[in-house]
C-alpha beads as a LAMMPS data file, in Angstrom:
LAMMPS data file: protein, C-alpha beads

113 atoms
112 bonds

1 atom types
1 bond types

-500.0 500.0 xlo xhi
-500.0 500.0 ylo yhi
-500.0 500.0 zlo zhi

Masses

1 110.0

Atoms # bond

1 1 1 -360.363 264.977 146.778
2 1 1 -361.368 262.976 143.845
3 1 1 -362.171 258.935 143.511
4 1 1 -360.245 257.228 140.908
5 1 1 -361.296 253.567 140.691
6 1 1 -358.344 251.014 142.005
7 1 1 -358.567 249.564 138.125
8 1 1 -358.215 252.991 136.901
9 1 1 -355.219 253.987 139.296
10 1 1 -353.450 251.101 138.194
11 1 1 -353.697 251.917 134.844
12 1 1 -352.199 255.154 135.533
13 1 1 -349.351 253.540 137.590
14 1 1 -348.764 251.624 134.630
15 1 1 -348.953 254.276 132.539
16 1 1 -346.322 256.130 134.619
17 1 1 -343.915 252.813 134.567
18 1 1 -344.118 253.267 130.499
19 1 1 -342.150 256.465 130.814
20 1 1 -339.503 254.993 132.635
21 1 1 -336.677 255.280 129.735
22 1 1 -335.824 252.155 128.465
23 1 1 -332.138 252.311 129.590
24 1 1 -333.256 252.206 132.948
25 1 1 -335.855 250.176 133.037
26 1 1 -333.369 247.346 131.725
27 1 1 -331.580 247.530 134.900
28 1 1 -333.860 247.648 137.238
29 1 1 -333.748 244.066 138.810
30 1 1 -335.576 242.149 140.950
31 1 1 -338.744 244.418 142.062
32 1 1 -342.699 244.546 141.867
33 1 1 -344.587 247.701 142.048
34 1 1 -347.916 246.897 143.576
35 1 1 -351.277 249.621 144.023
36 1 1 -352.049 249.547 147.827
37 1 1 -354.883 251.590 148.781
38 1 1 -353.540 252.874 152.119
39 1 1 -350.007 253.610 153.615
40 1 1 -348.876 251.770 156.771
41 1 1 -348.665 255.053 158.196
42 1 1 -349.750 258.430 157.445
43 1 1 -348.202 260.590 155.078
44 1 1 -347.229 258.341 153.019
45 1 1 -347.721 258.321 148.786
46 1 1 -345.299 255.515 148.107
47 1 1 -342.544 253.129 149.827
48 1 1 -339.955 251.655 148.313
49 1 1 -338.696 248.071 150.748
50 1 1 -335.668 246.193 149.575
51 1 1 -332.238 246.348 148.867
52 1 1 -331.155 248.854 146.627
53 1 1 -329.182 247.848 143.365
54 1 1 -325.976 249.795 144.970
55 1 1 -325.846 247.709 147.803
56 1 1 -326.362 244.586 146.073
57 1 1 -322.975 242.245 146.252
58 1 1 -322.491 238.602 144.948
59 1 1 -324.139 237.703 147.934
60 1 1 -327.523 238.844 146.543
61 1 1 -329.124 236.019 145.181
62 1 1 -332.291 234.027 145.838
63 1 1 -334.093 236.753 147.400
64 1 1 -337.457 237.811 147.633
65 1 1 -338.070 241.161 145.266
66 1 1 -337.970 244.132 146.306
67 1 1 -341.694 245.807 146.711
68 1 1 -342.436 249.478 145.463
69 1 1 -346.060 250.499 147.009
70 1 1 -348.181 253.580 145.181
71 1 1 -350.551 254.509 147.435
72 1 1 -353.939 255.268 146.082
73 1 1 -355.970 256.945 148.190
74 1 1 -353.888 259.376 149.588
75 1 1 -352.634 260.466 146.681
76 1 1 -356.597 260.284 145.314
77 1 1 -356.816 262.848 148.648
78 1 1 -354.614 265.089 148.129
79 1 1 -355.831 265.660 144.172
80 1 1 -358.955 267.592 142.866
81 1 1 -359.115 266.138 138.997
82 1 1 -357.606 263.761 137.103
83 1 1 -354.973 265.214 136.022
84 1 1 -353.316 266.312 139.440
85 1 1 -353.324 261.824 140.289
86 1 1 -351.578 261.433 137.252
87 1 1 -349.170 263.914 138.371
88 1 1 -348.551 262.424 141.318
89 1 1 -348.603 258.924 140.454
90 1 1 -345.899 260.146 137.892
91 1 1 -343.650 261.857 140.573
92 1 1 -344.230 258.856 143.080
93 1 1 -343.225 256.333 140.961
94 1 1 -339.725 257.746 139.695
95 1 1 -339.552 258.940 143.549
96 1 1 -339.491 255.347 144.506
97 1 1 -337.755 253.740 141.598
98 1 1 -334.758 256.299 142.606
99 1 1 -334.435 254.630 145.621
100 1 1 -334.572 251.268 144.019
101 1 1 -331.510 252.680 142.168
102 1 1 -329.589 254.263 145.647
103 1 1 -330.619 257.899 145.295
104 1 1 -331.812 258.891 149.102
105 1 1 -334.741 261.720 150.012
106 1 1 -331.945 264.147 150.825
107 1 1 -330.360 263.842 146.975
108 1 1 -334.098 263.459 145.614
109 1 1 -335.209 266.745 147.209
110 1 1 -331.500 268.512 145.759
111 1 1 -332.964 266.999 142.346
112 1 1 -336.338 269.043 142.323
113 1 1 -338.322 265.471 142.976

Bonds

1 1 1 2
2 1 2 3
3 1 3 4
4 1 4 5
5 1 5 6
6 1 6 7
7 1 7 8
8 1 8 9
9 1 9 10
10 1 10 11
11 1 11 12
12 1 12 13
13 1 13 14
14 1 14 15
15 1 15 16
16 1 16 17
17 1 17 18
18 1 18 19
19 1 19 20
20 1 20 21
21 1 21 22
22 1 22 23
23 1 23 24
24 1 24 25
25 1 25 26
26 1 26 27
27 1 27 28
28 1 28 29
29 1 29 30
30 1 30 31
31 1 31 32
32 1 32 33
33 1 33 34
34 1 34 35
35 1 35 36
36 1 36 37
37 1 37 38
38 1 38 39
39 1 39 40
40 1 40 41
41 1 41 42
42 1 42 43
43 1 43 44
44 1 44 45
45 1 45 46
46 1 46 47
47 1 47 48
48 1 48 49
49 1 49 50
50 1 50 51
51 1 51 52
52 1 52 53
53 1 53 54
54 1 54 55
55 1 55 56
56 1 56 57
57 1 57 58
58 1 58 59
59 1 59 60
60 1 60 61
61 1 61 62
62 1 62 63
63 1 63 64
64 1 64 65
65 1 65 66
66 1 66 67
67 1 67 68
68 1 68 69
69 1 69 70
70 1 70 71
71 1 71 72
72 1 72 73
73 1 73 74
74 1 74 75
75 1 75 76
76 1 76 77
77 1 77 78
78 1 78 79
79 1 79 80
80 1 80 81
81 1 81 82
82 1 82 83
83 1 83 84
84 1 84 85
85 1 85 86
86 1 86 87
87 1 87 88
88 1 88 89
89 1 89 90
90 1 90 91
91 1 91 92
92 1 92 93
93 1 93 94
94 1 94 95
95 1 95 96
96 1 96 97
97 1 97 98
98 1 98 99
99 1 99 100
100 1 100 101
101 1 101 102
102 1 102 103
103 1 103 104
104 1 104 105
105 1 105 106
106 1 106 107
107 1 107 108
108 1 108 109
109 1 109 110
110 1 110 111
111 1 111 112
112 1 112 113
């Protein structure tokens, strides 16, 4: 286990949104990504909660956005430097922007994420 500071993690969370390529980041629409420092239940490094962008209709409008969670100190937990919670705040983050974008845990897993 190592500590990493909540102002410190959420640099790296930003950090990890940075590498989100630019053609992707344009679309995303309507979601926050938020530090939390535990899950609502165990187990848990992220959680994505909305409505995904392929499911959104012309109904979609006037909505609250959709909230992507990076959970620090599990992921501070599971990590022995540095380096390993950058890592994981790295894979965490595109794990939960993919399902912002549709892609499901089965189809994430088939990916290598």
């Amino acid at each position: 286990m190592i500590e990493v500071s909540r102002g410190r993690f959420e640099e790296l969370v930003a950090e990890a949104l940075d590498t989100v390529p630019p053609e992707l980041a344009q679309v995303m629409d309507n979601v926050v990504v938020v530090v939390v420092d535990d899950p609502p239940e165990p187990g848990l490094l992220g959680l994505y909660t909305g409505i995904p962008l392929t499911e959104r209709g012309d109904w979609y409008s006037g909505v609250l956005p959709d909230r992507i969670e990076i959970y620090r100190n599990p992921i501070c937990e599971m990590c022995r430097t540095e380096d390993e919670v950058v890592e994981e705040v790295q894979i965490t983050v595109v794990h939960e922007i993919a399902h912002h974008f549709g892609i499901d845990d089965d189809r994430l897993h088939e990916l290598g994420w």
